[in-house]
ZAVEX-893311 format. One line per field, with one value per residue (C-alpha): residue number from 1; x, y, z. Coordinates in steps of 0.001 Angstrom, whole numbers. Example, Ala and Ser with C-alpha at 12.3 -4.5 7.8 and 13.67 -1.06 7.14 Angstrom:
resi c(1, 2)
px c(12300, 13670)
py c(-4500, -1060)
pz c(7800, 7140)
END
This chain:
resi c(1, 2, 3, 4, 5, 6, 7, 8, 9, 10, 11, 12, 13, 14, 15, 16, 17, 18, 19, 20, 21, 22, 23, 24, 25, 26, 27, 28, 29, 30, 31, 32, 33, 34, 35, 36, 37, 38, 39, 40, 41, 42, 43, 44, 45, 46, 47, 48, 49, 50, 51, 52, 53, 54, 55, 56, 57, 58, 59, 60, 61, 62, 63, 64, 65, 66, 67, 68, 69, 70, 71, 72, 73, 74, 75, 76, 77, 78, 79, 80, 81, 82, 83, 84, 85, 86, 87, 88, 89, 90, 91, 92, 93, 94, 95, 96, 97, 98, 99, 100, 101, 102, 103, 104, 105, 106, 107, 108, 109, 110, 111, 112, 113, 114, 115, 116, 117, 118, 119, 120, 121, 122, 123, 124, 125, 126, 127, 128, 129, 130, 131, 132, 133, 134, 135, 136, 137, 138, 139, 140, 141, 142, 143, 144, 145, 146, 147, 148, 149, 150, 151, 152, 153, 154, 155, 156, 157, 158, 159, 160, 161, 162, 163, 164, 165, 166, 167, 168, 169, 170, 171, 172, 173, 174, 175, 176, 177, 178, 179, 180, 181, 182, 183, 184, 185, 186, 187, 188, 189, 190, 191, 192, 193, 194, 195, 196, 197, 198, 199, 200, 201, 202, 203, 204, 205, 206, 207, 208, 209, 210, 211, 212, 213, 214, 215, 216, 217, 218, 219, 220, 221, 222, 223, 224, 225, 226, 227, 228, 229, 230, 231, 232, 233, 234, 235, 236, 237, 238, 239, 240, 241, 242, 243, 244, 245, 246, 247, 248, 249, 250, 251, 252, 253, 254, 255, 256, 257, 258, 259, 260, 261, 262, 263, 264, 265, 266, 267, 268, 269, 270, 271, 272, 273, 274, 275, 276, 277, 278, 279, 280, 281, 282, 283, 284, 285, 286, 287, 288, 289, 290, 291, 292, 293, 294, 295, 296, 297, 298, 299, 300, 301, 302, 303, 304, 305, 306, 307, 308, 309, 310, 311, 312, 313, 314, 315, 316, 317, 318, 319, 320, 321, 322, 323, 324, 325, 326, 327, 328, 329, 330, 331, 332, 333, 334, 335, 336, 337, 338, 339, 340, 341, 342, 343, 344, 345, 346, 347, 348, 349, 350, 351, 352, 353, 354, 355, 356, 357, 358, 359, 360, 361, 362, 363, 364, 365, 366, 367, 368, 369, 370, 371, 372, 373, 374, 375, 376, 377, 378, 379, 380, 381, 382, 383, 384, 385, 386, 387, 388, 389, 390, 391, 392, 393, 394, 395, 396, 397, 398, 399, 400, 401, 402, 403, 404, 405, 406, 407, 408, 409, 410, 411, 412, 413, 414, 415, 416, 417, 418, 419, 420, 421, 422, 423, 424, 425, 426, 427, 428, 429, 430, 431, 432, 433, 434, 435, 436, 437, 438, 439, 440, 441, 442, 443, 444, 445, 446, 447, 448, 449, 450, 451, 452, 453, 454, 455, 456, 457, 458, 459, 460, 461, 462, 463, 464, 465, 466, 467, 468, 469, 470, 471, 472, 473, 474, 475, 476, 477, 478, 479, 480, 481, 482, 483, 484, 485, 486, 487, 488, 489, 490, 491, 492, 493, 494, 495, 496, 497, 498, 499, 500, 501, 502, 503, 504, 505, 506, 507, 508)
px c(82064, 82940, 82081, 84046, 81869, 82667, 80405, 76942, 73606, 72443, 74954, 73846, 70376, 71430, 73038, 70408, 68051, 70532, 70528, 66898, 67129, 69342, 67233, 64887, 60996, 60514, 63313, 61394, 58104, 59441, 61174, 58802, 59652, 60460, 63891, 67172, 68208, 71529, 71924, 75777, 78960, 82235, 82662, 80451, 81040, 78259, 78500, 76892, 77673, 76559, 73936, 76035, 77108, 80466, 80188, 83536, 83766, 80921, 78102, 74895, 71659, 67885, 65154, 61437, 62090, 66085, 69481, 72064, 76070, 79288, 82677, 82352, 79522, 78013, 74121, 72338, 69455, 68203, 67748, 67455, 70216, 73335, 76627, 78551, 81635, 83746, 82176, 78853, 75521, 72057, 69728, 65683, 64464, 66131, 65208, 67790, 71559, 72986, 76965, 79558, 81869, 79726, 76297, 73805, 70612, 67546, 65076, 62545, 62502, 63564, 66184, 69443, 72738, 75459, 78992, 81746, 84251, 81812, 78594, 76416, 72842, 71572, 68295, 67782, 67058, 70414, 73112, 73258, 77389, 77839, 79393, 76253, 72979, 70197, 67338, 63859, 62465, 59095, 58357, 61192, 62862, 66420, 68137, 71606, 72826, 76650, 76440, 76072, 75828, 73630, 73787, 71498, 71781, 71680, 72306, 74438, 72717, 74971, 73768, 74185, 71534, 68907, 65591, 64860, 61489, 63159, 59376, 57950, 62050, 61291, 64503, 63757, 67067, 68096, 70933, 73246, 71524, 73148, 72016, 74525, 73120, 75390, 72935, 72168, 73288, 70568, 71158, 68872, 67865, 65378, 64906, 62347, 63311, 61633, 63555, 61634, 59766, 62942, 60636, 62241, 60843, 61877, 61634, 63778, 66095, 66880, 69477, 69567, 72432, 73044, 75403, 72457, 70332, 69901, 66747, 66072, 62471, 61890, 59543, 58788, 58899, 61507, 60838, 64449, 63391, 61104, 63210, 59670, 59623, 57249, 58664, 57228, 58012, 60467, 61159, 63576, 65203, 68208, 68503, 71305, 71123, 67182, 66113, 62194, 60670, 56821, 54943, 54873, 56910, 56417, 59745, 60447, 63679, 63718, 62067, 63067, 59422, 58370, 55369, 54947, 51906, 51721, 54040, 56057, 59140, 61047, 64264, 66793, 70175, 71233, 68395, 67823, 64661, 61641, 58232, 55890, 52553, 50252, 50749, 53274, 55063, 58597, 60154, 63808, 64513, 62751, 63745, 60212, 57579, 53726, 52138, 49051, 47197, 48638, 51876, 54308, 57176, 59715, 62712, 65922, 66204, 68730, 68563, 64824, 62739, 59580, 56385, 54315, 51147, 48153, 45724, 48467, 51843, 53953, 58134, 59861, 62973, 61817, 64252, 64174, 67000, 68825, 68483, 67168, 65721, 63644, 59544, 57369, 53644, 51023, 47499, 44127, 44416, 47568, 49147, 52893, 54341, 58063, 59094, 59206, 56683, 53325, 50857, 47652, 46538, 44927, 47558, 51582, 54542, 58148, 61125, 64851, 65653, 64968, 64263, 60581, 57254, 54344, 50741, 47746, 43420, 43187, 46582, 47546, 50823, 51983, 55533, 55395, 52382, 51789, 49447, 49702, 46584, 46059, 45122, 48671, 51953, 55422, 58138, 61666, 64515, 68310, 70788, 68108, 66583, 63236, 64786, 61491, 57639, 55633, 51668, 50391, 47239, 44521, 46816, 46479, 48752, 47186, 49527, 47877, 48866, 46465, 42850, 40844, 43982, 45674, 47625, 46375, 48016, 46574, 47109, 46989, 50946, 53137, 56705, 58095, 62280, 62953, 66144, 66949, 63676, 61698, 59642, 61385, 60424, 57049, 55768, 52920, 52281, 49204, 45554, 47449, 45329, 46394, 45263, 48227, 48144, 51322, 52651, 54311, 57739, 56213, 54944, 51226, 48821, 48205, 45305, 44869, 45795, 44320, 45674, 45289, 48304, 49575, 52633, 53492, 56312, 56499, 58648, 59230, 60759, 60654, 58020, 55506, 54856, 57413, 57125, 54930, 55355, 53924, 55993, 53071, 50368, 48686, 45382, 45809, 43912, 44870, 41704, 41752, 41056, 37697, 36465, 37511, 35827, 35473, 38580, 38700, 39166, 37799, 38860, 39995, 39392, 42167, 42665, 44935, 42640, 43643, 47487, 49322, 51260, 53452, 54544, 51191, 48188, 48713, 47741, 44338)
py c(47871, 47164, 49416, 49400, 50520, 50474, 48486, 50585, 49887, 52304, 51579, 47757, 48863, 50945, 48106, 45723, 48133, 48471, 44633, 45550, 47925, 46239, 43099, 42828, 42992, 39432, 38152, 40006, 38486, 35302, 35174, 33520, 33750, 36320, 37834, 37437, 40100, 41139, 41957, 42687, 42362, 44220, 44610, 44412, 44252, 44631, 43068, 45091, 42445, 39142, 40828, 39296, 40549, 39918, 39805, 40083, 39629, 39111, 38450, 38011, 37081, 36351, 35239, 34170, 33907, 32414, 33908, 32583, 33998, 32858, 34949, 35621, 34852, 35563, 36847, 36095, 38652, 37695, 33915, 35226, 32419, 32867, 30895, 31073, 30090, 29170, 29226, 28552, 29200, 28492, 29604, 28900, 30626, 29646, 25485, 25105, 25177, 24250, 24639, 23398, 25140, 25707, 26924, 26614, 28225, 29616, 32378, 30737, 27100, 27752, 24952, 24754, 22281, 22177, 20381, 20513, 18462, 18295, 19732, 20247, 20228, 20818, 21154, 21090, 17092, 16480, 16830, 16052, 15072, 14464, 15950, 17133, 18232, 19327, 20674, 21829, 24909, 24513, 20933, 21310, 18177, 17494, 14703, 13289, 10633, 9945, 9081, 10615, 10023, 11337, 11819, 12953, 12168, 8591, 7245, 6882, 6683, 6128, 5009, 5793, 7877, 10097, 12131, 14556, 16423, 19555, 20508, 17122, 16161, 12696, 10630, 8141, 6148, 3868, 1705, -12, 1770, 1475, 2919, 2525, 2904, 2412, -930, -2502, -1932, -1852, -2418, -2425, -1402, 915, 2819, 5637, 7347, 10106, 12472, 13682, 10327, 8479, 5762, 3800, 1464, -1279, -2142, -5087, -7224, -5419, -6997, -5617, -6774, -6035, -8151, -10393, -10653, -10634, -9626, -10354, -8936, -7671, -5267, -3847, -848, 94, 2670, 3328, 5096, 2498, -165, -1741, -3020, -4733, -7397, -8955, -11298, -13608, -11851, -14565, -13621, -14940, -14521, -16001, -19661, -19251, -18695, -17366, -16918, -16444, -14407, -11414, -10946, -8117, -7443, -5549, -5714, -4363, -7512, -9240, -10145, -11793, -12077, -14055, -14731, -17115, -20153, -20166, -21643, -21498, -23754, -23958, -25226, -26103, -27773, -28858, -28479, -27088, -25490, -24696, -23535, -20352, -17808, -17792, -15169, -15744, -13924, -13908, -12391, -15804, -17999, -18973, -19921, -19650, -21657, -22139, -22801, -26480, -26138, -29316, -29656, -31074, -33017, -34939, -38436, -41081, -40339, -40130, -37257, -37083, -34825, -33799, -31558, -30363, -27032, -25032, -25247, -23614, -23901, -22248, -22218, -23148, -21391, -22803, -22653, -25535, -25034, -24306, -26116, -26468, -27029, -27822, -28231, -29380, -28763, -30731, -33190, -33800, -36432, -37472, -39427, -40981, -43927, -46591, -45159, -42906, -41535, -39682, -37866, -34543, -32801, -33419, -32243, -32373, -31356, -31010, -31592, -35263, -35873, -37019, -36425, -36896, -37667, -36685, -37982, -40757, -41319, -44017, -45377, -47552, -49542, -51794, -54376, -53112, -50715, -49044, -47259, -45846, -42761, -40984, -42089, -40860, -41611, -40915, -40256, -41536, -40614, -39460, -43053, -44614, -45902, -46154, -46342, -45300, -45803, -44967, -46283, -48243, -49163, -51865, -53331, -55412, -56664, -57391, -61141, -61870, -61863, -61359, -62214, -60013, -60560, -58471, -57332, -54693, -53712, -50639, -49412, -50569, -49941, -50769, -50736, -50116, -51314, -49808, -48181, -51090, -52179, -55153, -55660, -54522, -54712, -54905, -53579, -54626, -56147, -57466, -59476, -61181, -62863, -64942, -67283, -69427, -71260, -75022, -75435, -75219, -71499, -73573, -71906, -74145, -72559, -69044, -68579, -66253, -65366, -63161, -62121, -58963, -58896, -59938, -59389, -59739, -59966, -58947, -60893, -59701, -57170, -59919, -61085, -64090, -64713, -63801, -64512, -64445, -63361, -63743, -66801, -66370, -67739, -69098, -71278, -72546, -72853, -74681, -72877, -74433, -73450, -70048, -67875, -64269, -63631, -59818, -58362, -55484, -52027, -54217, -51322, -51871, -48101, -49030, -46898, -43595, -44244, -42040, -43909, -40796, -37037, -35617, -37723, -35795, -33070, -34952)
pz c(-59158, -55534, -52832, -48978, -46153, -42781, -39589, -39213, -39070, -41141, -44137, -43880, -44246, -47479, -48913, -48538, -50332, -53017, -53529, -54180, -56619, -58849, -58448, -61369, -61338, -62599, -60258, -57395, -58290, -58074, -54993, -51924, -48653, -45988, -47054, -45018, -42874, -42254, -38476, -38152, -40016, -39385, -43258, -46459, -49758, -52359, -56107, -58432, -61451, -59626, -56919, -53917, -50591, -49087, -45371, -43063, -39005, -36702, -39119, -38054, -40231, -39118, -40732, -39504, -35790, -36060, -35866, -38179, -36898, -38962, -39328, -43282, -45602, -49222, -49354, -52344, -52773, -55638, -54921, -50907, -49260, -47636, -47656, -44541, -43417, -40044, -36321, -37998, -35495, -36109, -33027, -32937, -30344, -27087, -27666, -30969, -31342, -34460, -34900, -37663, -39991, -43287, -43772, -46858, -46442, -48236, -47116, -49248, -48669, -45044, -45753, -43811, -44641, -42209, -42712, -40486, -38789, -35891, -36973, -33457, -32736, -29200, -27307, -23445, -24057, -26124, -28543, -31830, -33627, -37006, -39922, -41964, -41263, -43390, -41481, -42910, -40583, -41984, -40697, -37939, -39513, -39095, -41330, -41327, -43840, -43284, -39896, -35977, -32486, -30268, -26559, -23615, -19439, -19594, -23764, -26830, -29673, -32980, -36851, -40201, -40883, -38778, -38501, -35884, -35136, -33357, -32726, -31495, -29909, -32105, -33815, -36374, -37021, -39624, -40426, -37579, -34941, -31595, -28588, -25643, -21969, -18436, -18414, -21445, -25157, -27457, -31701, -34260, -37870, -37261, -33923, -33191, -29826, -28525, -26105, -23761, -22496, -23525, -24997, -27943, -30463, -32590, -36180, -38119, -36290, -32757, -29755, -26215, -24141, -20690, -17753, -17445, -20583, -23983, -26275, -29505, -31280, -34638, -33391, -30112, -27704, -24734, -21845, -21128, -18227, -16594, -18307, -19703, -22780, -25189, -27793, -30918, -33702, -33628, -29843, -26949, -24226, -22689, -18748, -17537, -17794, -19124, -22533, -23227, -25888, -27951, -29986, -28026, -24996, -22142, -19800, -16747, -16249, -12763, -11522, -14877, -14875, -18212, -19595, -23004, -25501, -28267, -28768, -25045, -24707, -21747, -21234, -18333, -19959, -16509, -15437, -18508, -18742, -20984, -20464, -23480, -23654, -25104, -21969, -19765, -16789, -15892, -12909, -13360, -9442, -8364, -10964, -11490, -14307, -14198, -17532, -18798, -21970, -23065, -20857, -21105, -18545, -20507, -18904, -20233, -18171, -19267, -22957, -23139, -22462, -20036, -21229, -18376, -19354, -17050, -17085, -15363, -14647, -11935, -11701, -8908, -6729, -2641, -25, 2943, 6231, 4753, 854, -2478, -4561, -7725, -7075, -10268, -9766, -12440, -11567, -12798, -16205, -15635, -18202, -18758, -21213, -21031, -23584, -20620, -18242, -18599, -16333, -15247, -12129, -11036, -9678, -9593, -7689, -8276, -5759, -7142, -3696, -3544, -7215, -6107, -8734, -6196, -7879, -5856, -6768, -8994, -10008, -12413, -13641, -16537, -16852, -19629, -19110, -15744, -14241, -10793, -8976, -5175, -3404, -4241, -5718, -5293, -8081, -6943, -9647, -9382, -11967, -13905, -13565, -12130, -8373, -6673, -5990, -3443, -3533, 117, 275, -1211, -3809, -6572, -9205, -11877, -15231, -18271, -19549, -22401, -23330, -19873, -17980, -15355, -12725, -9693, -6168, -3720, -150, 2088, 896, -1980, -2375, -6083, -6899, -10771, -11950, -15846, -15539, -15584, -12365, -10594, -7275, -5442, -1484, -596, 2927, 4946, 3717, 699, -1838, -4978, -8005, -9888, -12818, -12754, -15362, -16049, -17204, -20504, -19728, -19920, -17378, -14496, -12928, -10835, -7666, -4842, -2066, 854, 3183, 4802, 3438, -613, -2380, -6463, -8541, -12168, -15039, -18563, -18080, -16117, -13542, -12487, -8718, -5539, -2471, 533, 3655, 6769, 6901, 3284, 2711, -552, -2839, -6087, -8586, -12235, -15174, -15740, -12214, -11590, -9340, -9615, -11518, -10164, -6562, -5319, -7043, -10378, -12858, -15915, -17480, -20374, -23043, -21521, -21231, -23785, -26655, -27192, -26312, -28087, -26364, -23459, -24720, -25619)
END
């Protein structure tokens, strides 16, 4: 039996009660849930076989605080759910919106499925597109599995599938999860993003990409308002023509201020250069690199590398009227290691700008037999080559020979020429001193010579000693074997134990 009645309040109040009556008692005790109310409709029909109402035109339904509006729609009393079709609303209070063009929902679970072409959800923080929605009213959970974008004032925000706290304005996203800003792209696997603080966070393999950058973490956390972000395992960053990476890596990308824990790597593919170390801060605005914990400068020089390691290490571009340049500085212990020369010192310096590594207290060098010693030592670099030496004051060169052997020079200044990166010529400027065992045709030692002149020039042959000589009045005195003096001048202090033999006894 079907029964016509025309829009009133009062007749849609009779019909619901009829759906009542003809309900039976064990359905009734059943049911759970506030029932649905019917709140307008233009036309009803009521079901007296299948316990259904037809509603035409204008419907409205509400139900525990929402209001549910379609054009045409079938309530269930019985089971207490609706279906509803075309121009589908779903309004919570005045914080929800939910729009599409079907509508499955239950008085008694409180559950709601949307479909549609474009199935809407808005709040004042954002909106919600995809083409079905299920949300759960009793733990404010929205959930989308077949894909949707979201948008607020400042993101896109796309994947596959999607939950959203309505109550708590919380998205948990999974599954090629891109979120699109006017400044960086950001994609991942799994994103939580909360709305209102705009604060995302990472989980699986995540990218951010922007003009200048790119991130990679496998966990981490994003401010997208601050544009602060927090990155762990497996997390580098690319910055231009830099590349950082560690354990745990903390960005501002205002400043693009790094700052790195745990395995750092930091490398300059046009410099080409490398810093490691256990902490590190990188400021991307100044090009510069603060290092500590076991830092190692790293450096390609005619197809060899040089290690340089020290407490704490500094890299940094210096502006001055006439240019830029690169400055690194290595403070206390500092120890480098290159496959044709080594060294020691307190503290180093090195300037791009002349290609100069300046050693300050106690420096030491070592070039094949030879060892090189004075109050500070400059190293200049051509073509990515040893050119030349300067040691400017109480400086000293000794060369081991044999057993208890060494050839010795010292003076107030030395200046040494290196030709294939081996030392070849060296001056000695002022006070110069020198002990010098020559040899016969038959490379037999003839005796040691000592000498004393203000200026001496050596040269180098093979890695020894071949010639000296001396360019103003020497003093010189040739002794035999079996007679030799003191076979040391003053300062004589051979240091051969603490040169590195490779890349990892500097870090001893």
């Amino acid at each position: 039996m079907k029964t016509t009645l025309p829009r009133h309040s009062f007749l849609l109040s009779l019909l619901v009660l009829l759906g009542f009556l003809f309900s039976s008692p064990i359905q009734a005790q059943e049911k759970k849930g506030k029932k649905i109310l019917i709140k307008n409709a233009d036309k009803a029909i009521f079901q007296k076989s299948t316990g259904r109402n037809r509603l035409l035109g204008n419907v409205i339904f509400e139900h525990d605080g929402a209001l549910m509006y379609c054009d045409s729609a079938w309530l269930y009393n019985e089971t207490n759910r609706i279906k509803a079709y075309e121009n589908v609303r779903l309004n919570q209070g005045d914080t929800l919106f939910l729009t599409g063009d079907y509508l499955e929902y239950s008085g008694n679970t409180k559950l709601a499925k949307v479909t549609g072409e474009e199935v809407r959800l808005r709040d004042p923080q954002m909106e919600l597109v995809t083409t079905r929605l299920d949300l759960d009213r009793n733990t404010d959970l929205a959930y989308y599995a077949v894909g949707g974008t979201i948008t607020d004032k400042e993101n896109i925000l796309t994947s596959k599938k999607g939950f959203y706290n309505t109550q708590a304005k919380v998205f948990n996203f999974k599954d090629s999860v891109v979120l699109t800003n006017p400044d960086y792209v950001i994609e991942s696997d799994t994103l939580i993003y909360h709305s209102n603080s705009r604060v995302s966070y990472f989980h699986g393999p995540t990218t951010i990409t922007s003009d200048s950058s790119f991130i990679y973490c496998e966990n981490g956390i994003y401010n997208t308002i601050t544009d602060i972000a927090q990155f762990e395992r497996n997390a580098y960053l690319y910055d231009d023509n830099k590349y950082l990476t560690g354990d745990s890596l903390y960005y501002e990308k205002k400043d693009e201020y790094g700052e790195v824990y745990g395995c750092v790597f930091i490398h300059d593919t046009v410099d080409n250069y490398t810093i490691t170390g256990d902490y590190g801060e990188y400021l991307g605005v100044k090009d510069s690199a603060f290092v500590t914990i076991e830092p190692v400068y790293s450096v390609m020089q005619d197809n060899d590398t040089l290690h340089i390691h020290g407490d704490t290490l500094l890299s940094y571009i210096h502006k001055d009227s006439l240019t830029d340049y690169r400055q690194v500085q290595v403070f206390h212990g500092v120890k480098f290691f290159k496959q044709d020369l080594q060294g020691s010192c307190d503290s180093l310096t090195y300037a791009t700008l002349d290609s100069t590594f300046r050693m300050f207290r106690v420096p030491i060098l070592w070039n094949d037999s030879s060892q090189v010693t004075g109050d500070t030592i400059y190293l200049t670099m051509k073509n990515d080559k040893l050119d030349s030496m300067k040691v400017l004051s109480n400086s000293f060169l000794l060369s081991h020979i044999e057993l208890n052997k060494y050839n010795q020079v010292k003076g107030r200044k030395m200046l040494g020429k290196f030709y294939d990166n081996k030392l070849k010529r060296v001056l000695v400027n002022g006070n110069g001193q020198s002990i010098y065992y020559p040899r016969n045709d038959d490379k037999e030692y003839i005796g040691m010579n000592k000498s004393i002149s203000s200026k001496i020039l050596i040269k180098f042959k093979e890695s020894q000693v071949h010639e000296i000589s001396y360019l103003n009045k020497p003093d010189s005195k040739l002794y035999p074997l079996d007679k030799l003096p003191e076979t040391e001048l003053e300062g004589f202090f051979p240091r051969f134990d603490l040169r590195p033999k490779n890349k990892y006894e500097i870090l001893e």
